[in-house]
C-alpha positions, 0 to 999 in steps of 0.5 A: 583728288582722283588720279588723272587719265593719261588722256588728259592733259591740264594746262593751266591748273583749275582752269583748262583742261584737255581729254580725249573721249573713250572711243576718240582720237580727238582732244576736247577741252574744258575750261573755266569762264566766270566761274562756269565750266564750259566744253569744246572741241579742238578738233585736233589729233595731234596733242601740240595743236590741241593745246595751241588750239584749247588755250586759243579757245579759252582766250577768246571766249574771255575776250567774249565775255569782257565785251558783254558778248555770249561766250557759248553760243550753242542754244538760241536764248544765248544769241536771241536780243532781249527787249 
C-alpha cells in the first residue's frame, strides 16, 4: 500500500477519504457508494469542517441511493426520466 500524503486524511477506512490538490487550499473527498468511487467537494479550508462536511456528503448520497434516487447528479442521463 503506498504511503499516505500529509494532505490526505482517511476517515473511515476504504470508504472515505479526505485530499487536498497540489496547488488548493481546498479539502476534496472521495467516497465509496455501491461499491463506486465517487469525488466531491467540501468546499472547505478548514480540516475540522471538511470532515463534518465530507461524512455529511457521504450520508446523504447513501440516503440517495436507498430511495432509488441519483447519488451524482453531474451528467443529464443521471437526472433524465427513462420511458
Amino acid at each position: 500500500m503506498p504511503e499516505k500524503s500529509p494532505t490526505t486524511e482517511i476517515l473511515l477506512a476504504r470508504e472515505l477519504v479526505l485530499y487536498q490538490r497540489e496547488r488548493s487550499s481546498i479539502w476534496q473527498c472521495r467516497y465509496k457508494v455501491d461499491g463506486k468511487w465517487q469525488r466531491a467537494t467540501t468546499k472547505e479550508r478548514d480540516l475540522e469542517k471538511a470532515k463534518r462536511k465530507a461524512l455529511d456528503l457521504k450520508v446523504v448520497a447513501e440516503i440517495r441511493k436507498r430511495d432509488n434516487l441519483p447519488v451524482i447528479t453531474r451528467k443529464f442521463r443521471d437526472v433524465a426520466i427513462h420511458n
